[in-house]
C-alpha positions in Angstrom: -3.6 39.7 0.5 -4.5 36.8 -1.2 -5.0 37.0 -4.7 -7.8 34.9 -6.7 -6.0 31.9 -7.6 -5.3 31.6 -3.7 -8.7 31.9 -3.1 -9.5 28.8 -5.4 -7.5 26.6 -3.6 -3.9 27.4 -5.4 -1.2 25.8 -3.6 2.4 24.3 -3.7 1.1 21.3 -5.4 -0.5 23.0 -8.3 2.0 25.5 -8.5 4.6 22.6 -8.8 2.2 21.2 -11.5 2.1 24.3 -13.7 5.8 25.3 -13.9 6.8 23.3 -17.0 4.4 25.4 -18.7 5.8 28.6 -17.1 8.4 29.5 -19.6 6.2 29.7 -22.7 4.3 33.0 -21.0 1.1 31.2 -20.2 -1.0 31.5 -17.1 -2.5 28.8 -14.4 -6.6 29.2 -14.2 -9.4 26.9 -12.0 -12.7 26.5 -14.3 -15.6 28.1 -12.7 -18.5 27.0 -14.9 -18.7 24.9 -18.3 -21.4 25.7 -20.8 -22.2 24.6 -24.6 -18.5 25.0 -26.3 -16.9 27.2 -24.0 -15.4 27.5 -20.3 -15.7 29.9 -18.2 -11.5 30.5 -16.0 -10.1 32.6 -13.5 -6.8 33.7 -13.6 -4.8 35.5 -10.8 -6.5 38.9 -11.8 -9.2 38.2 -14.4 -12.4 35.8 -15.1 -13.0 35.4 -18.7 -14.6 32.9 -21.0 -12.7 30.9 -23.0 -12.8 27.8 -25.3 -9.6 24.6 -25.9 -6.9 24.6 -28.7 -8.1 22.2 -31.8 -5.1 19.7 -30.1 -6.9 19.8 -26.7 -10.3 19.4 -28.3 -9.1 16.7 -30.3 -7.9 14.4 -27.4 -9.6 11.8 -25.9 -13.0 13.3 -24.1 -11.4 12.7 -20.8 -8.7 15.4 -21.2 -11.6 18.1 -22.2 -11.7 20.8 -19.7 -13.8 20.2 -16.6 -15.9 22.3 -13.6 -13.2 22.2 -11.3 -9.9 21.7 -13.7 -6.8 23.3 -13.5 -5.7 24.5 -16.6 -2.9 26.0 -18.9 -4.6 28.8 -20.6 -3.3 31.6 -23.3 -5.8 34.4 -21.6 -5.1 37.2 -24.3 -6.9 35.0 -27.1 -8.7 32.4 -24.7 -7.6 29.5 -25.2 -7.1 26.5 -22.7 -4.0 24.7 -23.9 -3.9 22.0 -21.3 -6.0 20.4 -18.3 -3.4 19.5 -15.4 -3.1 16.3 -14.1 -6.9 15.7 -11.5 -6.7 14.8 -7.8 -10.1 13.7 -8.4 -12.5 13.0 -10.7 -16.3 12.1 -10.3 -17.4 10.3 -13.6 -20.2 9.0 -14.5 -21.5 6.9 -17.9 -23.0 9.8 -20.2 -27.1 9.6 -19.9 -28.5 8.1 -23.2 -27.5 4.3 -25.1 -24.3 5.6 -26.4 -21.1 4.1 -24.4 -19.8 7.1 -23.5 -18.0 8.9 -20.4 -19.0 12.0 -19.1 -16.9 14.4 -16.2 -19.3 16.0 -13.9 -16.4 17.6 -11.9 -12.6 17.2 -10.6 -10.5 17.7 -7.5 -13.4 17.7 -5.5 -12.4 17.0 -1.8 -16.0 15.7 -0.7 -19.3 15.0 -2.7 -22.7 16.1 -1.4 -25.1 13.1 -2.4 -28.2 15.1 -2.4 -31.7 13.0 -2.2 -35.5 14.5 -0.7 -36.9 11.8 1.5 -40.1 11.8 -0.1 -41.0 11.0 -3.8 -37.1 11.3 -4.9 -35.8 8.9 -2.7 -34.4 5.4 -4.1 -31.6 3.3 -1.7 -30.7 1.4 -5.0 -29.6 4.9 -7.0 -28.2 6.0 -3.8 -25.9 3.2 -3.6 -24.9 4.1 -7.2 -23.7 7.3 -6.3 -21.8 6.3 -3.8 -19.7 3.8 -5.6 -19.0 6.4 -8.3 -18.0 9.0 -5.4 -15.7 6.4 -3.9 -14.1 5.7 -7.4 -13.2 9.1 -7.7 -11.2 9.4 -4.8 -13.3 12.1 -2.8 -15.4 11.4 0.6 -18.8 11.3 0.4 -21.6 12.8 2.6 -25.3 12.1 2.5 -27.7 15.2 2.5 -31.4 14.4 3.2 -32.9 16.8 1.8 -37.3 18.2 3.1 -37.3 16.2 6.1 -40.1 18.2 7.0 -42.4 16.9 4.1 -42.5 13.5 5.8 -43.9 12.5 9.0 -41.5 9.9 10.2 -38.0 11.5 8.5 -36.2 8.4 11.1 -37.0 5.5 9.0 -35.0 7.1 5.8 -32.3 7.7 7.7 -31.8 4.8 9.4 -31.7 3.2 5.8 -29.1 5.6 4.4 -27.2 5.0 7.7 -27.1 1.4 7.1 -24.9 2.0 3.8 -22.1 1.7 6.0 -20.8 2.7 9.6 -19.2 5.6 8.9 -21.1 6.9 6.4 -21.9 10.6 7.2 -25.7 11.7 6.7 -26.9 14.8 7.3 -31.0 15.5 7.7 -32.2 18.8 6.3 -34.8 21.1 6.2 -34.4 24.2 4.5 -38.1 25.1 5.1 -37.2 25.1 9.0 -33.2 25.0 8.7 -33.2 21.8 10.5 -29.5 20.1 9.9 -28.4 23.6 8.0 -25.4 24.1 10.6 -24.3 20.6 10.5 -24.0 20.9 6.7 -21.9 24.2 7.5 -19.6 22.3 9.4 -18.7 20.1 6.4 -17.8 23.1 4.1 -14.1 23.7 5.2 -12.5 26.9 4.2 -9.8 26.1 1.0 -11.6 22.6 0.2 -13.9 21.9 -2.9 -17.1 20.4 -2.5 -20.0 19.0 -5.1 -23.5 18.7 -4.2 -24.8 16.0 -6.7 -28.6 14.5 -7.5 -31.8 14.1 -8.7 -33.8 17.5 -10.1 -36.1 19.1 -7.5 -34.6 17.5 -4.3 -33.6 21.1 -2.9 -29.8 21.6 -3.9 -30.0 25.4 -5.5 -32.0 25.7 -2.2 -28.9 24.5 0.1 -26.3 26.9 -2.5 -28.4 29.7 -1.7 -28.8 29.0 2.3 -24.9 28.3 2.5 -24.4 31.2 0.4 -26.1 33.3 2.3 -27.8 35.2 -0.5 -29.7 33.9 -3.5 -26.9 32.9 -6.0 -28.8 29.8 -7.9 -32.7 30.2 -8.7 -34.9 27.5 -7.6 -38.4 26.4 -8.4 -41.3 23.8 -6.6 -41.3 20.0 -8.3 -44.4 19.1 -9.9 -47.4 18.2 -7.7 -48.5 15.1 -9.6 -45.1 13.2 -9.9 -43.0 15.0 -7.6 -40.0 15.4 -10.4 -38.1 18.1 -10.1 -37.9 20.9 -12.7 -34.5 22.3 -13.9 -33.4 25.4 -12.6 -29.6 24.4 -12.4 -28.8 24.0 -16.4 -25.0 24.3 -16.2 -22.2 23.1 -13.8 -20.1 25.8 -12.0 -17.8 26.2 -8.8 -19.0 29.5 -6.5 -16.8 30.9 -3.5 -18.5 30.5 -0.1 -18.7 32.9 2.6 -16.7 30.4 4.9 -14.1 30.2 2.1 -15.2 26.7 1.2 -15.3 26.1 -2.7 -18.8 24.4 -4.0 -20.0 23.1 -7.1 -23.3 22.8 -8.7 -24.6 21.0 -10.9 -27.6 19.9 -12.8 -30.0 17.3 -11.6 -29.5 13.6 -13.2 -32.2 11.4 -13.3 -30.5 8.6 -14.6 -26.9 7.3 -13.1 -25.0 4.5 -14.0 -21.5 4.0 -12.9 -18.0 4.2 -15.6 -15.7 1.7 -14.9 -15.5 -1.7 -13.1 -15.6 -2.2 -9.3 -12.8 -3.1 -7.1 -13.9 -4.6 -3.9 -13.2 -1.0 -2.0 -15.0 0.5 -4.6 -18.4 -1.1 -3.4 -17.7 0.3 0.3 -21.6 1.2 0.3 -22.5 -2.8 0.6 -19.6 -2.7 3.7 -21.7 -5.1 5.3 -22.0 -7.8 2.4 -18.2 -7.7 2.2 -17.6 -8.4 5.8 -19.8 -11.3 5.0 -18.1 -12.7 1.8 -14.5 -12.8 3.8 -16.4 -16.0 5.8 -17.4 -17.6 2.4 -15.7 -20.7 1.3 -14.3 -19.8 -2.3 -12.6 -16.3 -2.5 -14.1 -15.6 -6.0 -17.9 -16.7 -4.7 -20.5 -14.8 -6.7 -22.9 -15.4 -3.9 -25.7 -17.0 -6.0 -25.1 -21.0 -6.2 -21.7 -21.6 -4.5 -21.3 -23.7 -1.6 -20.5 -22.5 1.8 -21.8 -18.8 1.3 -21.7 -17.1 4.4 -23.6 -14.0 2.4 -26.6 -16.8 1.4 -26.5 -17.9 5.1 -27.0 -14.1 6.2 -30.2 -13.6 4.4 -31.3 -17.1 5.7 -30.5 -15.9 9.1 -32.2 -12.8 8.5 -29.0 -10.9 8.8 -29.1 -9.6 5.1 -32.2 -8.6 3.2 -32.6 -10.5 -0.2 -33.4 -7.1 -1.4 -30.2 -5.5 -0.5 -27.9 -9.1 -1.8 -29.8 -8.5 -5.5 -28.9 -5.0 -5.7 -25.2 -5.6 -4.8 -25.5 -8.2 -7.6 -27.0 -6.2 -10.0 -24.3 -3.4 -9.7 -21.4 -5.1 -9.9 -22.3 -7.5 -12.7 -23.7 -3.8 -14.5 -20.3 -2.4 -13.5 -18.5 -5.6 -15.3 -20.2 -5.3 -18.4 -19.4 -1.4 -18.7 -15.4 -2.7 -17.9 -15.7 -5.1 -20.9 -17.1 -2.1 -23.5 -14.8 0.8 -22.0 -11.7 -1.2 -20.8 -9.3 0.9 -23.2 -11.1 4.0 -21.5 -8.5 6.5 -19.0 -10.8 6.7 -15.9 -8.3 9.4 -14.5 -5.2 11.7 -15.3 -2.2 10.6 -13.1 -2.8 11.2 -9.6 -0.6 13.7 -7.9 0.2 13.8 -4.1 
């Protein structure tokens, strides 16, 4: 029988991870939930809250314990002693005008970009999230969520869809459980998944339909604005039925990506890069150069001006967040 640790996706790698700290009588635990000071771990036999050494809580705020972490933990007088090297991580810059990064979550094998299609939805933040979910090494899926609040669901679809070719978008509808089963199919047994957005666009709704039972509370947006209220107000990892692992987190109503953008870190503007390998200078910014195939697509009606300004406007926002973080550690070493 599998014990817990199984459960939560303990494997050879991890366990190849953890054996330097074997010898010193401490124990390998997955964080299940992170709240105001203190973690919440599960060991092989025991969940228990617990809080970092003064060492760990004094290292840079990218090694603090995260929802999803493996860590080194002393159970007998919780403490977590060390956060294991991340597979993953999805980052994003902290909310607020401080320069600042905040974890959402690690090793995460696929992110749930959760958006409503009707007053929630916003291309522009969604190709945000996408570039941070690409940064951090997981695949991303698109959930649409209350299709059934609009009368022609199609037209954001096809939108989302033009993001790139194989993005995956899924439709939803948890009023009629329209697109439920498709979502299913996505949480595979033994992998970790995130479902990530705005506040009110339906994602306690999809933990608790996936679930199978009510594990998450949930409450209607506001009528006059359509914002969602908070009923997630901490992040934390539940075990589904299926065996699949899936995080949730509160909404975020502001998102701006961490570091700068390689070229296949902007995978959600596929088309404008298939478009730039035609220009003339390799470095063209696509504004005033000569010879710009990108400028001659939106003349040819082949690229909206819309979409060319946003892809602008992100990556020059995503080079001026490199220049006042550049000394920042975007991940932990990566392990196979």
């Amino acid at each position: 029988m599998a014990n817990q640790l199984e459960n939560l996706g303990y494997n050879k790698a991890w366990k190849s991870l953890f054996q330097a700290h074997a010898s010193r009588g401490l124990e390998p635990a997955r964080i299940l939930a992170q709240h105001r000071g203190w973690w919440t771990c599960a060991t092989t036999e025991k969940i228990f809250d617990a809080k970092p050494t003064g060492a760990l809580w004094r290292s840079s705020p990218i090694s603090h314990p995260a929802v999803g972490d493996w860590v080194v933990v002393h159970s007998r007088n919780a403490r977590i002693q060390k956060v294991l090297p991340r597979r993953t991580a999805f980052v994003r810059q902290a909310a607020g005008k401080r320069t600042k990064l905040q974890v959402i979550c690690t090793n995460v094998d696929t992110v749930l970009v959760v958006t409503s299609v009707d007053q929630d939805f916003n291309l522009r933040r969604l190709e945000r999230y996408l570039t941070a979910v690409v940064q951090s090494g997981a695949r991303p899926v698109v959930v649409l969520s209350k299709c059934d609040l609009i009368d022609e669901p199609h037209i954001p679809i096809a939108q989302v869809k033009s993001l790139g070719p194989t993005l995956e978008v899924i439709p939803t509808s948890v009023m009629f459980s329209d697109g439920l089963d498709a979502l299913k199919d996505v949480m595979t047994p033994g992998e970790t998944l995130v479902l990530v957005g705005s506040s009110g666009v339906g994602k306690s709704s999809l933990v608790n339909f996936l679930n199978g039972s009510e594990i998450q509370s949930t409450r209607d947006v506001r009528a006059n604005d359509g914002r969602g209220r908070h009923t997630t107000t901490h992040r934390e990892l539940f075990v589904m039925p299926s065996g699949a692992l899936l995080i949730d987190t509160p909404g975020m109503r502001e998102f701006t990506v961490w570091a700068e953008a390689r070229e296949e870190d902007l995978s959600a503007f596929d088309d404008i890069l298939a478009f730039a390998e035609s220009c003339r200078f390799r470095n063209c910014k696509h504004e005033q150069e000569p010879d710009c195939a990108v400028r001659d697509a939106v003349q040819q009606g082949r690229l909206t001006e819309e979409r060319l300004k946003s892809y602008i406007k992100l990556r020059e926002e995503l080079a001026t967040q490199a220049a006042l973080q550049r000394e920042a550690l975007l991940l932990q070493p990566n392990h196979q």
